[in-house]
N, C-alpha and C positions, 0 to 999 in steps of 0.2 A: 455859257449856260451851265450851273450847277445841276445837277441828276440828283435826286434824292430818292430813294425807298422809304416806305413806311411799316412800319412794323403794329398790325392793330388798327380798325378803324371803328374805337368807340367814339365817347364822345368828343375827348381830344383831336384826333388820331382826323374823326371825319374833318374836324374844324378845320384842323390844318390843311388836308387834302382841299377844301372845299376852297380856301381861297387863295389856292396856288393852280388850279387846274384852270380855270376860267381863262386867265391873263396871262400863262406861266411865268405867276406869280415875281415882278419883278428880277427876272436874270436866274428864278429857280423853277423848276421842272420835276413834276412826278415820275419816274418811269416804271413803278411797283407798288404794290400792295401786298402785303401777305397776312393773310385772315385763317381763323379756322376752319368757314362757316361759309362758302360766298352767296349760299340761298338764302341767307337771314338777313343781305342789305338790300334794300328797296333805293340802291345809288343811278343817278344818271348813266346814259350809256357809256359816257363817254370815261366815268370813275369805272364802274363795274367790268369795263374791259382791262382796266388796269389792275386788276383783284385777283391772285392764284391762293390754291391752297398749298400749292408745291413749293416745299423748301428748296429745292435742287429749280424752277423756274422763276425763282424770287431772286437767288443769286447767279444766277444767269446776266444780269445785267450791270454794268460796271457803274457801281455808283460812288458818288465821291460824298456822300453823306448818307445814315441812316437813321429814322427817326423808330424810336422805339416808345411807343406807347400805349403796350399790350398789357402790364402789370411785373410782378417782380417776376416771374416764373417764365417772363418771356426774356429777362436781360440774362435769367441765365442761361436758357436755351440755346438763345442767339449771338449773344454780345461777342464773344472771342468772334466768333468766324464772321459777325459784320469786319472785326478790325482783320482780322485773316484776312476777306477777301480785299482790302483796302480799303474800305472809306473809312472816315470821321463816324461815331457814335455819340448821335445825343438821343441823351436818357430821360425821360422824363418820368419814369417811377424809379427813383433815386434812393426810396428807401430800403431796395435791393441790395445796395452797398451795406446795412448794418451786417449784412454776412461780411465778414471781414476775408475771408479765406475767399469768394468771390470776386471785393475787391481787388483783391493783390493777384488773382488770376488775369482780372480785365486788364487791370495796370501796367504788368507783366506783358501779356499778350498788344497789347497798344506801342510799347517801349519797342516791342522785336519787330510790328510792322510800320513804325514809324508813322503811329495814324493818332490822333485826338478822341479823349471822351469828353462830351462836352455837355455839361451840366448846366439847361440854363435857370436863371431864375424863378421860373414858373408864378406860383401864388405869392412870391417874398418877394419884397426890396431890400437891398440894404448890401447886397450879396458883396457888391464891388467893395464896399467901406467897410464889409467882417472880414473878406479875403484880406486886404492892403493890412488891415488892423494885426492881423493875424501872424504878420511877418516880422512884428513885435512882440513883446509880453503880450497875453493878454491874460485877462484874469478871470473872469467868469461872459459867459452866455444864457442868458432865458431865454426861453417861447414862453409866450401865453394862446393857444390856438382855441379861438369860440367860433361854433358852429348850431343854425338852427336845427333842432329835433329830427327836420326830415333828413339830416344831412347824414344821421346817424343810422339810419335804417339799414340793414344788410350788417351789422358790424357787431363788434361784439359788446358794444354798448347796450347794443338792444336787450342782451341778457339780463344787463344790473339795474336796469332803470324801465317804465313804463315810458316811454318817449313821447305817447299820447297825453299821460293825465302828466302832464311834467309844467310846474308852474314856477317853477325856482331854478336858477343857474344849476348845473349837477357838476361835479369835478367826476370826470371820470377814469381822470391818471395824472400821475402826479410822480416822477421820475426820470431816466434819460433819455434822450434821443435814438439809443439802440433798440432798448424797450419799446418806445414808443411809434416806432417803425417798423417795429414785425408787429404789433398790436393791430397798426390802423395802416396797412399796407396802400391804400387807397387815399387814405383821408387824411396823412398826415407825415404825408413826403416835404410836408416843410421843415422838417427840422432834422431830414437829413442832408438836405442843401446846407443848413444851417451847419451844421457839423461838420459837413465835408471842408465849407469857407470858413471854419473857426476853428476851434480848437478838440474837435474830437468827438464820435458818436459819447464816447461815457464821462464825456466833461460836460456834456453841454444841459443844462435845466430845461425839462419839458413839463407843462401844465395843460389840460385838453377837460376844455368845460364843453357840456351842452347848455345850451343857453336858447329858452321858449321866450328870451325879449327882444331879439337881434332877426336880422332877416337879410343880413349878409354872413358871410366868413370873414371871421374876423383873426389877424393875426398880430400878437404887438413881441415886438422883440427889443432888447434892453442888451446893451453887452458893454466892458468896460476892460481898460487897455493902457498901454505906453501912449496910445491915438491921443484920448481922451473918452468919451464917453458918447453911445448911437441910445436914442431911445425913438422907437419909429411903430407905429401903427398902420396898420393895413386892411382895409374892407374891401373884399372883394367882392362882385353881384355872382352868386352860384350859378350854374349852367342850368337851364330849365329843363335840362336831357338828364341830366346827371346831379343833382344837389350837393357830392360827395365835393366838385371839382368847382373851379369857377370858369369863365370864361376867357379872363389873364393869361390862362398856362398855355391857350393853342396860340395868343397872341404871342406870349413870349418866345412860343417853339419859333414862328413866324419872322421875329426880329432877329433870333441867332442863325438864321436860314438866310434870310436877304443881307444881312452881317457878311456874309462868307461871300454873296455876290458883289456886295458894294465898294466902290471906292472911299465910301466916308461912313464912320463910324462912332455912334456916341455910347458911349455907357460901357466901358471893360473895365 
């Protein structure tokens, strides 16, 4: 039985707890929660017992994985002393890495405890065919990331644009995955995955339309190599808690969690 912590229980964060607790979750096991906040979840008894605010009773318990999906402010808080205390680190606000002096802390700090950060897929395919790609030439990367009007709200789109009267596609960046991931911390951790599996936050082309004619997340990537050439398209159904995320990302937190319990494995 795999022990995992959780780090964060919004929308992500509950999804995953929620379908690991019931069953413990195929060969995986909650043993933690750490929240800011534990009066603001309306959780089962049997989550809401698992929920501290205490950083010092969060790692009190020895877990051999940590899932972190509180925002970037929480990988940095946390991330070294998850891998300090031992376990595995998977990140799901990924776009924490365009801090570069972060990264090479984590990385560092991962290296001396002999522990893994583990980046999975989340809203993107394609990840295993840009990594392999990757260890070739390769020559360019795009995103193109479309998302509907609501998905934009809270962000700093709201400022350039009317997100209500909006009847036309809107471009509302157009530049690299470094940029484009302290921009839309939230909304647009795909193209730091993308970057991490290719060839670099300030290489890689990002494009982020709002788009009032779509009614999924929509993500298409293009990238070309020694491989040969990926051109992949992705819709994802947005989370009806959250419009910013889609539903895919606790499922894929999900698959690299039962991954680490199973004897068989498809997709690395």
């Amino acid at each position: 039985m795999i022990n995992i912590g959780v780090i964060g229980y919004g929308t992500i964060g509950e999804d995953v707890v929620q379908a690991i607790v019931p069953d413990r979750g195929q060969g995986v096991q909650v043993a933690s929660i750490l929240v800011r906040d534990r009066a603001k979840y309306q959780a089962q008894p049997e989550i809401a017992e698992l929920m501290t605010e205490r950083e010092a009773d969060f790692f009190a318990h020895p877990f051999d994985i940590v899932v972190e999906s509180a925002g970037h402010e929480a990988v940095r808080l946390y991330g070294e002393k998850v891998l300090e205390h031992g376990a595995d680190l998977v990140v799901v606000s990924v776009g924490a890495f365009a801090d570069e002096a972060l990264q090479h802390r984590l990385m560092k700090q991962a290296a001396e405890s002999g522990r893994k950060i583990i980046i999975p897929s989340a809203a993107i395919g394609g990840l295993d065919r840009i990594a392999a790609g990757s260890l070739g030439p390769m020559e360019d990367v795009t995103l193109i990331t479309r998302k509907p009007p609501k998905a934009w709200y809270g962000t700093v789109i709201e400022q350039q644009v009317n997100l209500a009267q909006l009847d036309e596609p809107y471009c509302a960046f157009e530049g690299v995955a470094r940029d484009s991931a302290r921009l839309f911390p939230e909304s647009v951790n795909v193209s730091a995955a993308l970057s991490l599996a290719g060839i670099g936050f300030d290489r890689t082309k990002v494009k982020v339309f709002v788009d009032p004619h779509i009614t999924h997340n929509t993500h298409e990537i293009e990238a070309r190599g020694k491989f040969g050439q990926i051109k992949l398209q992705i819709q994802n159904a947005p989370s009806a808690r959250n419009p910013k995320t889609g539903y895919i990302v606790a499922m894929s937190v999900l698959k690299t969690l039962r991954d680490r319990a199973s004897h068989f494995v498809i997709g690395v």
